[in-house]
C-alpha positions as CSV (number, residue, x, y, z in Angstrom):
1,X,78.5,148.0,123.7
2,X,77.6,144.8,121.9
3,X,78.6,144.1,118.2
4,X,77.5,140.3,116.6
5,X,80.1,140.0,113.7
6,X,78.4,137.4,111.2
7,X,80.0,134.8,109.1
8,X,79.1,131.8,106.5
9,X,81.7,131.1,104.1
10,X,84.8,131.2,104.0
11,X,85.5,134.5,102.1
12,X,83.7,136.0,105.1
13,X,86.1,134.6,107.5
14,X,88.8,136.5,105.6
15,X,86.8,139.9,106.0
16,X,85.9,139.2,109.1
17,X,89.1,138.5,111.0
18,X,90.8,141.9,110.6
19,X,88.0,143.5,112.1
20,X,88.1,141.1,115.3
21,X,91.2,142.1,115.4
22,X,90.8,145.6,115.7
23,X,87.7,145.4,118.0
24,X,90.1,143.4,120.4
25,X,92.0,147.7,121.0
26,X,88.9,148.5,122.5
27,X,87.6,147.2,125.7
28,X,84.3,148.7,125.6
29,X,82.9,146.9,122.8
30,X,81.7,143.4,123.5
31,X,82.4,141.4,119.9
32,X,81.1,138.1,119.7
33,X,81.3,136.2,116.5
34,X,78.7,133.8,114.7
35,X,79.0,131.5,112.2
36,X,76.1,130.1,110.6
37,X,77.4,127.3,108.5
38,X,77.0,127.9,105.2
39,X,78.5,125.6,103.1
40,X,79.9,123.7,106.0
41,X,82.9,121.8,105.5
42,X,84.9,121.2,108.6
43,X,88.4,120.7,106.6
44,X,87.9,123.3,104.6
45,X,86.6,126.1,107.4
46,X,89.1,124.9,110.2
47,X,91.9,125.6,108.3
48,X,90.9,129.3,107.8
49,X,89.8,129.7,112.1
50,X,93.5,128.2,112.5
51,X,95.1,130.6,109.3
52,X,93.6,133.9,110.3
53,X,93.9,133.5,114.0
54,X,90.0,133.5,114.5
55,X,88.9,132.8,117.9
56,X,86.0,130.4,118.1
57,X,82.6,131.4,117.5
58,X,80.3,132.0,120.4
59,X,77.5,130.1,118.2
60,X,77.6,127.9,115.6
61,X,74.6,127.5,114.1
62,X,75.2,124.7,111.7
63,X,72.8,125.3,109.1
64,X,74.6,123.8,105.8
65,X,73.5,123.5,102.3
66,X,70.3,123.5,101.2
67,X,68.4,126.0,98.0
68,X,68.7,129.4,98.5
69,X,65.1,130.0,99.6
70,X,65.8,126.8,102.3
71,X,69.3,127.8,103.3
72,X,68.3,131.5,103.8
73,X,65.0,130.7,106.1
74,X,67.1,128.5,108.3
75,X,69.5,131.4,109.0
76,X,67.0,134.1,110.0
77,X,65.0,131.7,112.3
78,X,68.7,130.8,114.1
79,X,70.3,134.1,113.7
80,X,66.9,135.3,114.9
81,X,67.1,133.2,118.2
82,X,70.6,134.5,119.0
83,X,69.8,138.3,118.2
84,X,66.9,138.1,121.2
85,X,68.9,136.5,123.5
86,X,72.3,138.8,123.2
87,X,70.3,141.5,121.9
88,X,73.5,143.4,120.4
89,X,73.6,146.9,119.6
90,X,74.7,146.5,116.1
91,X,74.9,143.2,113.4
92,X,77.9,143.4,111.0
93,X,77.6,141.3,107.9
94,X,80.4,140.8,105.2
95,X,80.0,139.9,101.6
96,X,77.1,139.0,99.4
97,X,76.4,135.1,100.2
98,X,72.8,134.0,102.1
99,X,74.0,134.3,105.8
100,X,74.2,138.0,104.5
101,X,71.5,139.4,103.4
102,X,69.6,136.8,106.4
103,X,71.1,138.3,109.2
104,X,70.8,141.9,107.6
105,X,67.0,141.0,107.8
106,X,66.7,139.6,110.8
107,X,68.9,142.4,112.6
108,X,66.7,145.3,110.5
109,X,63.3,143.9,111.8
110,X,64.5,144.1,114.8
111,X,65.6,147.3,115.4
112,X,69.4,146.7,115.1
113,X,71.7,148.7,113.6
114,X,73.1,147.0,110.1
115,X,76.8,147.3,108.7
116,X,77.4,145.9,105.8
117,X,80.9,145.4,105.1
118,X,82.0,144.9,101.5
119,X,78.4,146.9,100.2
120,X,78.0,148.3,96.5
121,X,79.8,146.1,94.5
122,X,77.3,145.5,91.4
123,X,77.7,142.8,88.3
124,X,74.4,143.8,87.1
125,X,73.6,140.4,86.4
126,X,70.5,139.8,88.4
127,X,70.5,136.1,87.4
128,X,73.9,135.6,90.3
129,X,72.3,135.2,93.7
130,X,74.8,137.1,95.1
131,X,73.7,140.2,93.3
132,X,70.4,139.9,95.2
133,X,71.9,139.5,98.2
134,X,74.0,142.4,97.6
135,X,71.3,145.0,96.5
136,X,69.2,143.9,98.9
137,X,71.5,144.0,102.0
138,X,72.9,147.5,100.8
139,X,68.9,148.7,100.5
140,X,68.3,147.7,104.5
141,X,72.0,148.4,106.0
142,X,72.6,151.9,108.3
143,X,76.0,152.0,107.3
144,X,77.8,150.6,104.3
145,X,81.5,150.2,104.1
146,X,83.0,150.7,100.4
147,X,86.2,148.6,99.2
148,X,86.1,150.8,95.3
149,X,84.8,153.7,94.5
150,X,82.4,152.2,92.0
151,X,80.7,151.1,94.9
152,X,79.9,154.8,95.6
153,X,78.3,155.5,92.6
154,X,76.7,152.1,92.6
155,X,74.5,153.2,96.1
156,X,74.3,156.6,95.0
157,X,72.1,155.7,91.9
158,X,70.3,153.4,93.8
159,X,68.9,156.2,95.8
160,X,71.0,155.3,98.9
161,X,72.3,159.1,101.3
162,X,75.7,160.0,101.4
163,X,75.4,159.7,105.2
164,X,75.0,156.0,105.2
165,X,78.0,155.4,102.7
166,X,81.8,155.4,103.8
167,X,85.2,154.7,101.2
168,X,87.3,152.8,103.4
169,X,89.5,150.2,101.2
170,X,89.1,146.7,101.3
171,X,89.6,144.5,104.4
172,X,90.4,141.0,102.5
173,X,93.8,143.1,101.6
174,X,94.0,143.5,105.4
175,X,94.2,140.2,105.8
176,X,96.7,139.9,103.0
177,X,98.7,142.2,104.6
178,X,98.6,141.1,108.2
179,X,99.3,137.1,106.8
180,X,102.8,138.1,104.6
181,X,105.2,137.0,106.8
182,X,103.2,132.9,107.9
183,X,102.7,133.2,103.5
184,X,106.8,133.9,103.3
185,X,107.0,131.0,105.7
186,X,104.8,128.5,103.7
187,X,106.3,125.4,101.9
188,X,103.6,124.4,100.0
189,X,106.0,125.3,96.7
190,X,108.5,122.4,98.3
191,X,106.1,120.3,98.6
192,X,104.0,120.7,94.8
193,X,107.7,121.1,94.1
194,X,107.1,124.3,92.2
195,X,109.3,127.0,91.4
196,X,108.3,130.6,91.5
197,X,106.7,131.9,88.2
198,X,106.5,128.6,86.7
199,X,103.2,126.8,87.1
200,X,99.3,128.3,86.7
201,X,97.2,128.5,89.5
202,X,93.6,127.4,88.7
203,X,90.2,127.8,90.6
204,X,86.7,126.9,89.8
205,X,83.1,126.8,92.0
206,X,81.0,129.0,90.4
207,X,77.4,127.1,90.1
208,X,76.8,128.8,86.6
209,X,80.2,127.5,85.6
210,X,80.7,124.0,87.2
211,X,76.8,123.2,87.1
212,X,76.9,122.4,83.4
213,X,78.3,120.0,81.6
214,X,79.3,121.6,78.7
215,X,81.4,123.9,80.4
216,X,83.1,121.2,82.6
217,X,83.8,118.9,79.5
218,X,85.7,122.3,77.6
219,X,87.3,122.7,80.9
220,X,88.6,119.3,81.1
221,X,89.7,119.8,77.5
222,X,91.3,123.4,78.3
223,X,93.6,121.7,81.1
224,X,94.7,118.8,79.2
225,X,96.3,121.4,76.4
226,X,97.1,124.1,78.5
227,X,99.3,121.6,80.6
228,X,101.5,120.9,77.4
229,X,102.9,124.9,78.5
230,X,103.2,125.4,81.8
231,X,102.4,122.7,85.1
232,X,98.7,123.3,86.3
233,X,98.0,123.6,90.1
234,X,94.0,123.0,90.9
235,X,92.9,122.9,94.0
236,X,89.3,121.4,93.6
237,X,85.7,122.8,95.4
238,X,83.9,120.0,96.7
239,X,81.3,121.3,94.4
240,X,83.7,121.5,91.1
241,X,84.5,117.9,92.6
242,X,81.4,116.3,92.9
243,X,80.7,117.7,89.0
244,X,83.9,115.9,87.6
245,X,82.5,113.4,89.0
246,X,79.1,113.3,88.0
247,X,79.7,114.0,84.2
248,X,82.7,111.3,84.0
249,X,85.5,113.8,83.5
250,X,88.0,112.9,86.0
251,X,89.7,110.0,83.8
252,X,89.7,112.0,81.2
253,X,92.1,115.1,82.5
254,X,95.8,114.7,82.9
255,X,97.6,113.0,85.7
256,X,100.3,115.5,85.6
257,X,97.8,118.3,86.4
258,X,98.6,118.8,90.5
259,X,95.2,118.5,92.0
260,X,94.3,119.0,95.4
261,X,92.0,119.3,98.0
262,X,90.6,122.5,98.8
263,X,94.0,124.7,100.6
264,X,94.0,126.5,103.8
265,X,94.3,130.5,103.2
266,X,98.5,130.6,104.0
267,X,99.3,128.1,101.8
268,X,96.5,128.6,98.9
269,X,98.1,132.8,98.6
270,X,101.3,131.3,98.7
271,X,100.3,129.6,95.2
272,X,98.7,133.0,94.1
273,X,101.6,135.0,95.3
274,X,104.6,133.1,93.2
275,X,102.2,131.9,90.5
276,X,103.0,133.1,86.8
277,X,99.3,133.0,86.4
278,X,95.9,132.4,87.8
279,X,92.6,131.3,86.3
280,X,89.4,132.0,88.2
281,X,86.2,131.9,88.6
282,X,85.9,133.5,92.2
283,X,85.4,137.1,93.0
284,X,88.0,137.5,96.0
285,X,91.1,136.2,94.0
286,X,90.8,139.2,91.5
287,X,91.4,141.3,94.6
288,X,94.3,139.4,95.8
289,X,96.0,138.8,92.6
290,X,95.7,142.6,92.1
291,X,97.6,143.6,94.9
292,X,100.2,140.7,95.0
293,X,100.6,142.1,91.1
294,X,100.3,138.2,89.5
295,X,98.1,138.2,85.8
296,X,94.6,136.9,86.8
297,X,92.0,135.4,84.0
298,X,88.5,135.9,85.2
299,X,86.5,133.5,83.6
300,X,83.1,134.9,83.6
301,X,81.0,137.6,82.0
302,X,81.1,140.2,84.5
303,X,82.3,141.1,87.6
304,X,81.4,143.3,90.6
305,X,85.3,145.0,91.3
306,X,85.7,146.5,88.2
307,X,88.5,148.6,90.0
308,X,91.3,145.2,89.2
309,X,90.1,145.9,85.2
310,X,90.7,148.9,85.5
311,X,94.2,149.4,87.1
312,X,94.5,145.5,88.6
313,X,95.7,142.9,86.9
314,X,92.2,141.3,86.1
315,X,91.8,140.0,82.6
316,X,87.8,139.8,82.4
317,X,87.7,137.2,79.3
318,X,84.0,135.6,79.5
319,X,83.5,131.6,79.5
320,X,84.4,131.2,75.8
321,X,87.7,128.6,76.3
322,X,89.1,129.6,72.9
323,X,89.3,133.3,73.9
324,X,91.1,132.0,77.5
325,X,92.9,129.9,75.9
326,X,94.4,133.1,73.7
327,X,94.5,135.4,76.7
328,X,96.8,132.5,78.3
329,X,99.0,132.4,75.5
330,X,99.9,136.3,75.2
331,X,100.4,136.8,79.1
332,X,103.0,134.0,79.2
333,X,104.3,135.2,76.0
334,X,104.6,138.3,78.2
335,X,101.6,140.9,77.3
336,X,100.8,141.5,80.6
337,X,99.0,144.6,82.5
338,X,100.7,146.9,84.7
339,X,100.0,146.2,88.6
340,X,98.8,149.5,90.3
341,X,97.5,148.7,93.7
342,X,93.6,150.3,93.7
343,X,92.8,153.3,96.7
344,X,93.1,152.6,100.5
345,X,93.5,149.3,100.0
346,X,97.1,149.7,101.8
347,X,96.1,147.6,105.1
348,X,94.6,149.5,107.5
349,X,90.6,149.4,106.1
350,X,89.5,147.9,109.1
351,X,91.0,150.6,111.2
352,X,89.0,152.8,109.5
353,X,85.6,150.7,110.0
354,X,86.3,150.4,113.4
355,X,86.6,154.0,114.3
356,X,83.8,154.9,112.2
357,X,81.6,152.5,114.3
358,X,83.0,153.3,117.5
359,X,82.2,157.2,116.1
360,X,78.4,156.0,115.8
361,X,77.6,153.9,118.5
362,X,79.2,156.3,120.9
């Protein structure tokens, strides 16, 4: 039995690599991997094959960036090519980026199975790509794999049978779990020399966010005072990079903000795991920072795991920098949320996809 497991970004590589690990118990399932080169950056991807023990890909198809529309048409016509010549039994997909929902459609007109990894998660915010990539992925998939419950409800109103819909945790936490001891073992602190609990951990890419000038320029300004409290770490996008750039900002923020380059995944949940706090823009952090129990802002107007609001440690604050700015001050002045670690997302979710696969292709 043949199983293509299909990659882009780095977030999939997280969600992805428990799962190859899994299908490695079983040697009747042939598992070959593809990554199709989203958002390509050798530095930053080669540190995650090397992190989460990822074998190579059997095909790299290179794509890189291009618009949405461009990006997405260059994946189906490769991810097309490679379908017909393995001519798998099923396509995984993880996550909600373009080499998503473009494999999901190539595999569906095809004839091949779909499992969609990650599926149901909704910001109701139709103007984030990735929430047409999710909806649209979860409408073609045979079987979606839930990491919250809200994801249940979420395909259930959209029409989608209880047949095709499984709760079993969240596989990023997998990873978490299975990476504890190399994360024990990193010295990244040493080398920042940070001390646990002392510094904020800050992360920005999100287009919406960096994209504007505006928002960049009361970011810059947000640093520069926050600083004055507690020592900043930021390890920059290339994108967030290329925008401090561009609008002029990078003279104008602190030098003793710690900036970096973008950090492999041992070292960069090493940061998140002793930080006091962490300001975001990404989706997968609220996730980590729920279960490692560390105070995350989210600084956007939504967000698609509502389950670390709920019982995480997620502070969902919107884009206004006076509000962060507020939120900052009470959690270090210690108003923080409790940490409860959300449902099944104790390690072993990719055990449970496995054998629910296994149970269908067999």
């Amino acid at each position: 039995m043949k199983i293509i497991n299909d990659v882009g970004t780095r977030p999939n590589f997280i969600k992805i690599a428990p799962i190859m690990r899994e299908f490695k118990k079983y040697p009747d399932i042939e598992a070959k991997l593809i990554h199709t080169g989203q958002h390509y950056n050798e530095n930053m991807s080669s540190y995650f094959f090397r992190d989460l023990e990822i074998p190579e890909p059997n095909y790299s198809l290179g794509v890189g960036s291009a618009s949405h529309s461009i990006q997405t048409a260059k994946i189906m016509i490769e991810f097309e090519k490679v379908c017909l010549k393995e001519k798998p039994d099923m396509v995984i997909v993880v996550g909600d980026v373009n080499s998503t929902i473009a494999s999901a459609l190539v595999a569906t007109k095809l004839n091949i199975k779909v499992a969609h990894i990650e599926a149901g998660l909704r910001s109701f915010d139709r103007g984030m790509p990735e929430e047409i990539n999710r909806v649209v992925t979860d409408a073609i998939s045979d079987y979606l794999f839930v990491t919250e419950k809200s994801g249940i409800e979420n395909l259930k109103k959209e029409g989608i049978p209880d047949k095709k819909i499984f709760f079993t945790g969240n596989v990023m936490i997998d990873t978490l779990v299975y990476c504890l001891p190399k994360i024990e073992q990193s010295s990244i602190l040493e080398k920042l020399s940070l001390k646990k609990s002392d510094y904020i951990l800050m992360t920005f890419h999100r287009p919406s966010n960096v994209d504007s000038i505006s928002f960049m320029s009361s970011l810059a300004k947000f640093l520069n005072k926050i600083s004055g409290k507690r020592k900043i770490i930021f390890p920059i996008h290339p994108r967030t990079q290329a925008n401090l750039n561009k609008f002029n900002l990078v003279q104008k923020i602190n030098k003793n903000i710690i900036t970096t380059e973008p950090l492999g995944y041992i070292d960069f949940l090493a940061l998140t795991k002793n930080a006091e706090l962490i300001i975001t823009d990404s989706g997968g952090i609220q996730e980590e920072s729920t279960y490692l129990g560390v105070q995350c802002i989210t600084v956007r107007n939504n967000t698609e795991r509502p389950i670390t609001v709920q019982v995480g440690t997620n502070h969902l604050v919107g884009t206004d920098f006076n509000k962060i700015e507020g939120t900052v001050y009470e959690i270090i002045d210690g108003k923080k949320k409790k940490a409860n670690i959300p449902e099944l997302w104790d390690g072993k979710a990719s055990e449970r996809v496995v054998q629910i696969i296994l149970n269908k292709l067999f």
